[in-house]
C-alpha positions as CSV (number, residue, x, y, z in Angstrom):
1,X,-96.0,85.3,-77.4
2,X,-98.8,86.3,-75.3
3,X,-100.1,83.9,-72.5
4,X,-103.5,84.0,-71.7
5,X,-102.6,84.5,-68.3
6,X,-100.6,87.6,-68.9
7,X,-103.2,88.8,-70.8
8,X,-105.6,88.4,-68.1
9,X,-103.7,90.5,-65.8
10,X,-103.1,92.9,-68.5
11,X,-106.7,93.5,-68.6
12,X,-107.4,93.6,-64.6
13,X,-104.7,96.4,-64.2
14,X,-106.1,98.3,-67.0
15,X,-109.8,98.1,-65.4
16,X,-108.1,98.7,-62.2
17,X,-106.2,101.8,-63.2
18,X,-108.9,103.1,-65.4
19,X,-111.5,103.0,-62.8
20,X,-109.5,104.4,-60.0
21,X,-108.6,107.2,-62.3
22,X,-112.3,107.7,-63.3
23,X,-113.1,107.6,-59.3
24,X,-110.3,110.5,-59.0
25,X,-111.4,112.9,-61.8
26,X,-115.2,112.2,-59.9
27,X,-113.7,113.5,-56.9
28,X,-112.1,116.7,-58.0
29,X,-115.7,117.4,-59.9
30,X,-117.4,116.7,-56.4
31,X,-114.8,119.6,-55.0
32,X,-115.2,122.0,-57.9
33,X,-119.0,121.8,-57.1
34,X,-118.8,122.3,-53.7
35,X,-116.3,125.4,-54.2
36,X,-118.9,126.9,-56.3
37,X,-122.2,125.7,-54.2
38,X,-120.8,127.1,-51.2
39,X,-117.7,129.5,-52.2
40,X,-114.2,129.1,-52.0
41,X,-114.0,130.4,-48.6
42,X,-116.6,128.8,-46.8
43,X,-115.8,127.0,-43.5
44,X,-118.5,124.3,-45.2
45,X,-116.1,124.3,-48.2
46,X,-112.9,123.5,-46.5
47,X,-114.4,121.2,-44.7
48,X,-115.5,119.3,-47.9
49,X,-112.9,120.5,-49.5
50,X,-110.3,118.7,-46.6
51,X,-112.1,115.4,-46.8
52,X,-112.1,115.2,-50.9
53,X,-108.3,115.6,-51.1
54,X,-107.6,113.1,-48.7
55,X,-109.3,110.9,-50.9
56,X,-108.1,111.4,-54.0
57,X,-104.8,111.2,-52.7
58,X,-105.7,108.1,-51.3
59,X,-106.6,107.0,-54.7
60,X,-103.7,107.9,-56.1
61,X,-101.4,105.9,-53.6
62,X,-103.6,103.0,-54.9
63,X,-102.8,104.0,-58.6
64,X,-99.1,103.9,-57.7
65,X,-99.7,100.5,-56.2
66,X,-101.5,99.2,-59.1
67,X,-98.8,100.4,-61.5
68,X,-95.7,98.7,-59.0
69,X,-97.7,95.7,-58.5
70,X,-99.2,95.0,-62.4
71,X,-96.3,93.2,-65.0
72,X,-93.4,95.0,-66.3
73,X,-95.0,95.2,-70.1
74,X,-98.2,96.7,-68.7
75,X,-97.9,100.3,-70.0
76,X,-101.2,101.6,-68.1
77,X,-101.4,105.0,-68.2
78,X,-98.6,105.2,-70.3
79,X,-100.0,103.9,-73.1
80,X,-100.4,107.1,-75.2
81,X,-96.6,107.7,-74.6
82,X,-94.3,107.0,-77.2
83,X,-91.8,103.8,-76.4
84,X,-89.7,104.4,-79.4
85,X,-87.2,107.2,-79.3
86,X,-86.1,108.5,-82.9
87,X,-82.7,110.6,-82.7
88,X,-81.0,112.2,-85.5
89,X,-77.9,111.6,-86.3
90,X,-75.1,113.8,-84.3
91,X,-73.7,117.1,-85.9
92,X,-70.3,117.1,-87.1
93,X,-68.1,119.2,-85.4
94,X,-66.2,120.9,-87.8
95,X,-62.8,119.9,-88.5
96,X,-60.2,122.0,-87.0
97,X,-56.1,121.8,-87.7
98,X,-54.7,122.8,-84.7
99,X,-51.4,122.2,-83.4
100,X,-50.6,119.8,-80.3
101,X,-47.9,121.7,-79.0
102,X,-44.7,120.6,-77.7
103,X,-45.1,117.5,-75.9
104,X,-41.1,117.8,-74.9
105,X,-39.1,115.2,-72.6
């Protein structure tokens, strides 16, 4: 049963997570532009280039957080992954008559 708290939180981390991870894809489009305003090997680039990755990994340290620190049945990004795992059943090995060999004393 769900309780209105949990689902409150439920919905926090998922406007947490999906916000950080819109501010991350923002970031790499902000370096993609740069690369092609002022070309890849631009001292301006890798400049900008320096300063945008620190950032997005910053981000991404927060993501981590966010996931470590939301409930255990939050699924976040996870949620397009599959929880149930369907396995077949096991082949039979084939039978084989075979001899144990002297076991002497």
């Amino acid at each position: 049963m769900a309780v209105a708290k949990n689902i409150k939180i439920n919905t926090y981390c998922d406007t947490v997570s999906t916000e950080l991870s819109g501010m991350k894809r923002s970031i790499h489009k902000l370096r993609d532009e740069a690369k092609k305003t002022y070309g890849a090997d631009s001292e301006e680039f890798r400049k900008y280039e320096q300063h945008l990755c620190e950032l997005a990994d910053m981000i991404d340290w927060k993501l981590q957080l966010v996931m470590k620190a939301c409930p255990f049945d939050w699924q976040g990004a996870d949620k397009d992954i599959e929880s149930v795992v369907s396995v077949g059943p096991g082949e039979k090995a084939p039978e084989i008559d075979f001899s144990g060999g002297y076991v002497g004393g």
